[in-house]
Backbone as a ProteinNet text record, in pm:
[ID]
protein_1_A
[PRIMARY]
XXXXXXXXXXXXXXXXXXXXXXXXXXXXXXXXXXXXXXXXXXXXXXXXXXXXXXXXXXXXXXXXXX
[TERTIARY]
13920	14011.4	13948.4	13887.6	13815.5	13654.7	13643.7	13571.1	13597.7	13734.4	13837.3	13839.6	13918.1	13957.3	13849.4	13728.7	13599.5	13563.4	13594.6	13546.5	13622.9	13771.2	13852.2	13865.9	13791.6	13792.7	13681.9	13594.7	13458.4	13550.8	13575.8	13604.9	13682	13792.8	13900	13799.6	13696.9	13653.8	13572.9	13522.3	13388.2	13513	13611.4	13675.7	13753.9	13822.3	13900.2	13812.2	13759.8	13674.8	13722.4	13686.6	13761.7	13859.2	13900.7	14058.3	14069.9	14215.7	14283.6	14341.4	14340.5	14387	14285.9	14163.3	14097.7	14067.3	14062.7	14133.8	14197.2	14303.6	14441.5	14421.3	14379.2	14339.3	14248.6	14144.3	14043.5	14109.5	14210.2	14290.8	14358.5	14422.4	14522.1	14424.8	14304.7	14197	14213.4	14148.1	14108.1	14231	14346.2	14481.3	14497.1	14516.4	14521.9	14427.9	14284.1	14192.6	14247	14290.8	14267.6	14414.5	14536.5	14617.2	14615.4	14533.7	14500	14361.2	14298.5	14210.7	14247.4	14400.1	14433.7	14504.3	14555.5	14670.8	14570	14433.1	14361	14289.4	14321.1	14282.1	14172	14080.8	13921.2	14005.9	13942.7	13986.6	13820.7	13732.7	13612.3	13586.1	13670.6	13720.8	13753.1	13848.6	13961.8	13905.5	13777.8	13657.3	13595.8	13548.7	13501	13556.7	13689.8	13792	13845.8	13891.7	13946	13841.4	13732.1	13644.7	13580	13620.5	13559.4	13691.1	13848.4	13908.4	13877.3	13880.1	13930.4	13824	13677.7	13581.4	13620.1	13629.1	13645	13780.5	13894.1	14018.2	13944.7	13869.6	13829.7	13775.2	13678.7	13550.3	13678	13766.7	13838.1	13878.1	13959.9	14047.1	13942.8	13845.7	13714.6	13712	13664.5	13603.8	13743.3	13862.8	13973.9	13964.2	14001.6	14003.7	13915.9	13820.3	13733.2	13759
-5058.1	-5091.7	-5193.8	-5293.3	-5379.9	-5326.6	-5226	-5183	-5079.5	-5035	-4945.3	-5072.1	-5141.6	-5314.2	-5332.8	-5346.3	-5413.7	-5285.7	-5186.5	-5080.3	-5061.2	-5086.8	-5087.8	-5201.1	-5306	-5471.3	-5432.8	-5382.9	-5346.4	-5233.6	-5163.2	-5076.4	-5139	-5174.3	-5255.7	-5334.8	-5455.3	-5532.2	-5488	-5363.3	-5267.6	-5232.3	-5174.5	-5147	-5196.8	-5290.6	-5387.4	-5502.4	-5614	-5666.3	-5838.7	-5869.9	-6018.9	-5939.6	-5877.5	-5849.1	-5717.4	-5681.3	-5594.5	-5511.8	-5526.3	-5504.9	-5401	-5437.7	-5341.9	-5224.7	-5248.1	-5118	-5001.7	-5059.7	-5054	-4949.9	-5023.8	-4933.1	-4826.1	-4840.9	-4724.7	-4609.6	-4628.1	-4574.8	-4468.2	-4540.9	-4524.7	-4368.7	-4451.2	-4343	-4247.2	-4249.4	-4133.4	-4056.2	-4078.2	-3989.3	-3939.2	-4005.3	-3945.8	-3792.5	-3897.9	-3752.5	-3642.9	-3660.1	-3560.1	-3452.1	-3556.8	-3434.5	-3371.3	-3450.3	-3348.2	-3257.6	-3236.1	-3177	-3034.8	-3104.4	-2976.2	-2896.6	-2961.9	-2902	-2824.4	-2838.1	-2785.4	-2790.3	-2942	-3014.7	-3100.9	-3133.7	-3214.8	-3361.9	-3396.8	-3545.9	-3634.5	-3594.9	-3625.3	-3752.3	-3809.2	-3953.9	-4023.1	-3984.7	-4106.5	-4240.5	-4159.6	-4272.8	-4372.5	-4347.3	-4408.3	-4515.8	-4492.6	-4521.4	-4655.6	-4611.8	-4725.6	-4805.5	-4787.8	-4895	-4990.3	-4862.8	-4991.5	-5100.2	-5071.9	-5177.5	-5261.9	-5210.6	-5277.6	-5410.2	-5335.9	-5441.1	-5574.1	-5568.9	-5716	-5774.8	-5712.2	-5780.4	-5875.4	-5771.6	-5878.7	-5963.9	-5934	-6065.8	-6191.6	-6177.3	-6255.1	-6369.1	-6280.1	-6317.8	-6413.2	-6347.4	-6458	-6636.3	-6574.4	-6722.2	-6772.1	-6724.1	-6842.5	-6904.5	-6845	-6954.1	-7011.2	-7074.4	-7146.6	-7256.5
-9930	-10036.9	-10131.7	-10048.6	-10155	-10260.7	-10231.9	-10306.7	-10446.2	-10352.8	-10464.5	-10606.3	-10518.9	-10615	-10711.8	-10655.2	-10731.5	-10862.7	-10814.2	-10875	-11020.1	-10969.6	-11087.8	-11182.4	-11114.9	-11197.1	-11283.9	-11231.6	-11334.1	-11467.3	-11429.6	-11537.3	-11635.8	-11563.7	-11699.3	-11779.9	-11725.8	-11789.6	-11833.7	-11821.7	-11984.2	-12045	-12042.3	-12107.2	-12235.1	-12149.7	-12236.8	-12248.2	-12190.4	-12243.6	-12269.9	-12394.5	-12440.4	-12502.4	-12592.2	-12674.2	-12608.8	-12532.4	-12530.3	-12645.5	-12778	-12879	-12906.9	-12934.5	-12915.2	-12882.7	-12735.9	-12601.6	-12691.9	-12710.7	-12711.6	-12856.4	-12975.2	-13093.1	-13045.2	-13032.9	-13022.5	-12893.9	-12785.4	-12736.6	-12815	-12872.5	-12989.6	-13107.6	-13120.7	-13238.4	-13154.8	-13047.8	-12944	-12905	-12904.7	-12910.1	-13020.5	-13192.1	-13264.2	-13362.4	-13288.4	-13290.1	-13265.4	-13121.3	-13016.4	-13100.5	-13167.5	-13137.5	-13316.3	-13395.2	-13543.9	-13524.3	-13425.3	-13369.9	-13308.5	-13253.1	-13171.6	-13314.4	-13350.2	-13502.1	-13578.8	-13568.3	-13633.7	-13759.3	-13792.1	-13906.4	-13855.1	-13929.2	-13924.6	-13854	-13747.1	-13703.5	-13686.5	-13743.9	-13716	-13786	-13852	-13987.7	-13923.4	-13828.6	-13739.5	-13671.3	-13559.3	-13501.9	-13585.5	-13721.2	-13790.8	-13843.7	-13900.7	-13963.8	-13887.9	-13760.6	-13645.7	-13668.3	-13600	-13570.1	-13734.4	-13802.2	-13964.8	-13975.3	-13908.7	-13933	-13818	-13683.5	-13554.1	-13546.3	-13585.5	-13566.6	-13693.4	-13773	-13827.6	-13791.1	-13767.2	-13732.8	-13582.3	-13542.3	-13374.9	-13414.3	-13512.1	-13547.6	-13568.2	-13699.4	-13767.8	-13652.6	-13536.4	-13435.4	-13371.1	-13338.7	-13277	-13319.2	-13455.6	-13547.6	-13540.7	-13609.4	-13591.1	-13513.4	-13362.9	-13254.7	-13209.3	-13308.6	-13254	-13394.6
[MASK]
++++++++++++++++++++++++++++++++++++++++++++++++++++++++++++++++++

């Protein structure tokens, strides 16, 4: 069991990381891809798109709190 434990502590923390918000958006990209993809419309923008906002809102969030 404690290796189950360790196994899943590693993942969350590549995952999510320092901001959960993050996670949480690019989550968020990767669903919305997935369901204008299925509809049959180009979702190949969406990845790009998230991460050109998500990354400076994190940076921002960074430098403030310091």
């Amino acid at each position: 069991m404690k290796r189950i434990r360790s196994f899943l502590a590693f993942w969350y923390d590549f995952v999510v990381g320092d901001d959960w918000r993050v996670a949480a958006g690019v989550a968020a990209a990767l669903a919305v891809t997935w369901l204008v993809t299925r509809s049959g419309g180009a979702g190949w923008w969406i990845l790009p798109v998230a991460v050109a906002l998500l990354l400076p809102l994190s940076l921002w969030r960074a430098i403030r709190s310091r």
